[in-house]
C-alpha positions in Angstrom: 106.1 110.4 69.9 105.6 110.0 73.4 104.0 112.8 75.7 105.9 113.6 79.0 104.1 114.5 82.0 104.7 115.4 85.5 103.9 112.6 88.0 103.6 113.0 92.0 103.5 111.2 95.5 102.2 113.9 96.8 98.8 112.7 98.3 101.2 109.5 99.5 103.9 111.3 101.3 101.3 114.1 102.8 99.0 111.2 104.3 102.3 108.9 105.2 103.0 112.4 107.3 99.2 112.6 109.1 98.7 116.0 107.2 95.4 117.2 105.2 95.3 118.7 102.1 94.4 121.9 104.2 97.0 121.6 106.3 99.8 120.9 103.7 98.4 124.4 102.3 98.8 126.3 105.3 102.2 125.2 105.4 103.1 126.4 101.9 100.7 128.8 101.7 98.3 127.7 99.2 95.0 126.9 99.1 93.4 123.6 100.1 92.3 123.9 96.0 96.1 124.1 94.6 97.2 121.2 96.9 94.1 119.1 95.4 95.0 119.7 91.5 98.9 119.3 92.4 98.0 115.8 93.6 95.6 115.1 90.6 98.2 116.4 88.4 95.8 118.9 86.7 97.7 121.9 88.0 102.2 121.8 87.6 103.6 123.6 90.5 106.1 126.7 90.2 109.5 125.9 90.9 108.7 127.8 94.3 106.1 125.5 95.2 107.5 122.4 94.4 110.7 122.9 96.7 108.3 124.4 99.5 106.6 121.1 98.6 109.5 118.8 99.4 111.1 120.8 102.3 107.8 120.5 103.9 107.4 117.1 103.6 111.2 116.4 104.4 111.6 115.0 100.6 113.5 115.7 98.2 111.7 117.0 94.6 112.8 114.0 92.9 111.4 111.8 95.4 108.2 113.6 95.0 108.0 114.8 91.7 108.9 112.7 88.8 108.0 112.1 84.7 106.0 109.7 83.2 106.3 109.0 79.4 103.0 107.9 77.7 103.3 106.4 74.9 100.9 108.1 71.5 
């Protein structure tokens, strides 16, 4: 059975924009820390902070957030 997990562009919109992961924070307001493991996808974002996300970066969530399938 494949395992689904949550892909991001994150890290590729954010630097496409000229904004640091500590500036993307401040934004949101989150830490420099919860930016990093959103774009390493250790760390699924709330709901909350996925569209603060994407309104930030003038994206939608689909365009930022999306699934990959890996195949077990």
């Amino acid at each position: 059975m494949a395992e689904r997990r949550l892909g991001n562009r994150l890290k590729e919109l954010r630097t496409a924009q000229g904004l640091t992961q500590t500036d993307l924070a401040a934004l949101v307001g989150v830490s420099r820390k919860t930016i990093n493991t959103v774009e390493n996808s250790v760390f699924v974002p709330s709901t909350l902070l996925a569209l603060a996300l994407a309104k930030t970066l003038n994206a939608t969530v689909e365009e930022l957030f999306f699934i990959i399938d890996d195949d077990s």
